[in-house]
C-alpha positions as CSV (number, residue, x, y, z in Angstrom):
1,X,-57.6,93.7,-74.8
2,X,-57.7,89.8,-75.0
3,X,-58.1,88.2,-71.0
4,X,-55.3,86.2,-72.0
5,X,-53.1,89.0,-71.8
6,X,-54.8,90.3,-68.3
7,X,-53.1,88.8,-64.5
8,X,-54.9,89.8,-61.7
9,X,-53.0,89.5,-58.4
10,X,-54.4,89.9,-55.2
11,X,-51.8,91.7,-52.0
12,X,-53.3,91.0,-48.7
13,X,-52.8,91.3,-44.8
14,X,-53.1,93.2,-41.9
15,X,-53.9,96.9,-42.2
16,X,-51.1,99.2,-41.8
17,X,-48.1,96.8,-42.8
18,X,-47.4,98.6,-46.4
19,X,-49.0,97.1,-48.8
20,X,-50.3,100.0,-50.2
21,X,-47.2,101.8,-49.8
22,X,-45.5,99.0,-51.9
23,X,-48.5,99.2,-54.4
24,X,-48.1,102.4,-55.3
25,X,-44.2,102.5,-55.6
26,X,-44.5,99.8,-57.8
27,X,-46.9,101.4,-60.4
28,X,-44.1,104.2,-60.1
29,X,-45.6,106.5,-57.5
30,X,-43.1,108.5,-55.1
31,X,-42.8,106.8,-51.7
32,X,-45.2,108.6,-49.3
33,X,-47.3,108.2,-46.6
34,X,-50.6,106.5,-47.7
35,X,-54.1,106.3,-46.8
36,X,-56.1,103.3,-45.3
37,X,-57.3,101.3,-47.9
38,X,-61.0,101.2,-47.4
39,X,-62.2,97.9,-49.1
40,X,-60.6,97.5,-52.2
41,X,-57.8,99.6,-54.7
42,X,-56.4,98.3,-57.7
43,X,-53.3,99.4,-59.5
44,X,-52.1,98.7,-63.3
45,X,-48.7,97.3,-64.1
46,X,-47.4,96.5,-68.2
47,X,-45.1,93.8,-67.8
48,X,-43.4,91.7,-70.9
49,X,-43.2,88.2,-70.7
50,X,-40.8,86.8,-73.4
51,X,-41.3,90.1,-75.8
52,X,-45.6,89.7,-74.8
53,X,-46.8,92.9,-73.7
54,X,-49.4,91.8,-70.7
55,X,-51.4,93.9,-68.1
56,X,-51.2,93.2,-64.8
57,X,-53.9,94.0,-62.3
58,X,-52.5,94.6,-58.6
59,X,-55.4,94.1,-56.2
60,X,-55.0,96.1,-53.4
61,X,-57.2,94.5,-50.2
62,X,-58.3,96.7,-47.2
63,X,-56.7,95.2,-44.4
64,X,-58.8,96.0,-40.9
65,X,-61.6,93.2,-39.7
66,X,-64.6,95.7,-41.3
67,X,-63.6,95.1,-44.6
68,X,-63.3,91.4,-44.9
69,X,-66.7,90.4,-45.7
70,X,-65.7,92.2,-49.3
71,X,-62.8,89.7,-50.4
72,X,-64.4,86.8,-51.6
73,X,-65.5,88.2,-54.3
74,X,-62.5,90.4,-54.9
75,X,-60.2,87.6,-55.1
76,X,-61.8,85.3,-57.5
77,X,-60.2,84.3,-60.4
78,X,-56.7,85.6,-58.9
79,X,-53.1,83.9,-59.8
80,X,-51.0,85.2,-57.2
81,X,-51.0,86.4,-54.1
82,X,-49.0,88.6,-52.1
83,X,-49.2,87.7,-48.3
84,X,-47.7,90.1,-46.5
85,X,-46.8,91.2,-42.9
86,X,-45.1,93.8,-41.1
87,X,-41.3,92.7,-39.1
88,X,-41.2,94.9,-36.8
89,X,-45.2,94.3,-35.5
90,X,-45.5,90.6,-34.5
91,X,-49.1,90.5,-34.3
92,X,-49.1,91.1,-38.0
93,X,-46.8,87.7,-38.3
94,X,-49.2,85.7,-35.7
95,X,-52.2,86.8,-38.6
96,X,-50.8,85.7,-41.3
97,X,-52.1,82.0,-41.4
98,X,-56.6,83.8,-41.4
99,X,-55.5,85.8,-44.2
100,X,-54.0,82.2,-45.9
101,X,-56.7,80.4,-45.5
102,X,-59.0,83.1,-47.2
103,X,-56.6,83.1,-49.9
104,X,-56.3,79.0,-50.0
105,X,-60.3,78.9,-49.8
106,X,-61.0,81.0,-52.8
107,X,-58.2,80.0,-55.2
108,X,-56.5,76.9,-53.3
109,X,-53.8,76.5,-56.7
110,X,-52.8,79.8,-57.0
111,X,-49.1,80.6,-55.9
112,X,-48.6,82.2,-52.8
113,X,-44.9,84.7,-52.1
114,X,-44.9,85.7,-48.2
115,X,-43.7,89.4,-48.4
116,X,-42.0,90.7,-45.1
117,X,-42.9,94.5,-45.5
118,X,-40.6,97.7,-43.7
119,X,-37.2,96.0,-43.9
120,X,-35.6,99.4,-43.4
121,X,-37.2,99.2,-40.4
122,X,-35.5,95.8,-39.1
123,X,-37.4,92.8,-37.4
124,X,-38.9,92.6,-34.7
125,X,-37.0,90.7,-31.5
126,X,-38.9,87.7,-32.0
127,X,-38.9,88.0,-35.5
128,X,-36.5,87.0,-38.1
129,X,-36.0,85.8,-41.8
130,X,-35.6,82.2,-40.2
131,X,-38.8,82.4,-38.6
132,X,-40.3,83.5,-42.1
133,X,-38.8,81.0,-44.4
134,X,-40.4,78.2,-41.7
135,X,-43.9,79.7,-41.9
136,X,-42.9,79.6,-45.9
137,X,-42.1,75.7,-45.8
138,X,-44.9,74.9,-43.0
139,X,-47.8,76.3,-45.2
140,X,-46.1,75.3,-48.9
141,X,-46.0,79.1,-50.0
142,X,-43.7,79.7,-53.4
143,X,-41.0,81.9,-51.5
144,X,-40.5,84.3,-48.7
145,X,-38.9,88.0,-49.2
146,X,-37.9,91.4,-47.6
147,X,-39.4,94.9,-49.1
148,X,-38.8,98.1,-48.2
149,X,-40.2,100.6,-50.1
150,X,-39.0,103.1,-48.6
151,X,-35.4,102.0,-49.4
152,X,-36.5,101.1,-53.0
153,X,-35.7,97.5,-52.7
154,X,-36.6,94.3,-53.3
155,X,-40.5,96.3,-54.7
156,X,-40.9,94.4,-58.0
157,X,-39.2,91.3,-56.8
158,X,-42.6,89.4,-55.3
159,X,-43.8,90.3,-58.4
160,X,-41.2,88.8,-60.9
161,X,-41.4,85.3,-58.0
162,X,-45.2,85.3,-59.1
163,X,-44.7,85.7,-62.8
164,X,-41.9,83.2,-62.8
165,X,-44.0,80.6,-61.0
166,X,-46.6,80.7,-63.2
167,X,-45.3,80.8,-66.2
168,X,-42.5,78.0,-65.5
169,X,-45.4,75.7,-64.6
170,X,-46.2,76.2,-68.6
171,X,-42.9,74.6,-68.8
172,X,-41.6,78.1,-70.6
173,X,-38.6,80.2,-70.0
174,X,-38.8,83.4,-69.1
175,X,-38.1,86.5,-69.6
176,X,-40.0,89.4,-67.3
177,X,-39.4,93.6,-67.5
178,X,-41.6,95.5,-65.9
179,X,-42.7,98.5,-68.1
180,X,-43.2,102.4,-67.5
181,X,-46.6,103.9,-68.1
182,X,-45.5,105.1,-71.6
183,X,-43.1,102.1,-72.3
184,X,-45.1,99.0,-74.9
């Protein structure tokens, strides 16, 4: 298949906030408890943009301090990111701005959405979607929202927020359906 029709995006943060979870109910996995991702995983995705059939890559990045010498290379030649962070586990919120600047330093034009992971869960005290839309205006990310996978909601929103982004800066309107593993 032609590159043009191949998006990689990249979902990062702190190990144990979901994104794996969220990963794999996207791609159409049942929720479930999930293993650490060790390193790297990648999931598939069809999506069509305005009746274009395209494949997109969902990189999967380990999230615990032994694995970070590994994403440099995993996250070249990305054009999204998902940054994402638990609300109910604050420390996961205070990380968030090592894991931008990995992102920013290996693709600084590529649009960032700030994904608040476990909303069935509820934030954290200190926490709340104020605090998130700040660090979402501080840093210049595209948007800020709440997944719970759990709860099936919001999962292929950060997604479509990404797609739109990129293909509005091509001055195009859009039209985005994510696909089923047999759909084309």
């Amino acid at each position: 298949m032609n590159s043009h029709f191949i998006l990689k995006f990249v979902v990062g943060g702190d190990g144990g906030v979901g994104k794996t979870t969220h990963m794999c109910t996207f791609v159409g996995n049942p929720y479930g408890d999930n293993d650490l991702t060790k390193g790297v995983d990648f999931h598939i995705k069809k999506v069509k943009i305005n009746g274009v059939i395209k494949i997109l890559q969902v990189w999967d990045l380990g999230g615990e301090d032994q694995f970070r010498f590994l994403l440099p290379s995993f996250l070249k030649e990305a054009q999204g990111f998902l940054l994402g962070f638990d609300i109910f586990r604050h420390k996961t919120y205070v990380n968030l701005p090592g894991w931008l600047n990995i992102f920013r330093e290996a693709c600084p034009q590529a649009p960032i959405v700030l994904v608040g992971y476990k909303f069935d869960k509820g934030y954290h005290p200190v926490l709340n979607k104020k605090r998130a839309l700040e660090f979402v205006d501080r840093f210049n990310l595209n948007s800020y929202v709440e997944v719970s996978s759990k709860a099936n909601m919001n999962v292929e929103l950060p997604f479509k927020m990404l797609l739109e982004t990129l293909t509005s800066e091509l001055n195009e309107s859009v039209q985005i359906k994510f696909l089923s593993t047999n759909e084309t």
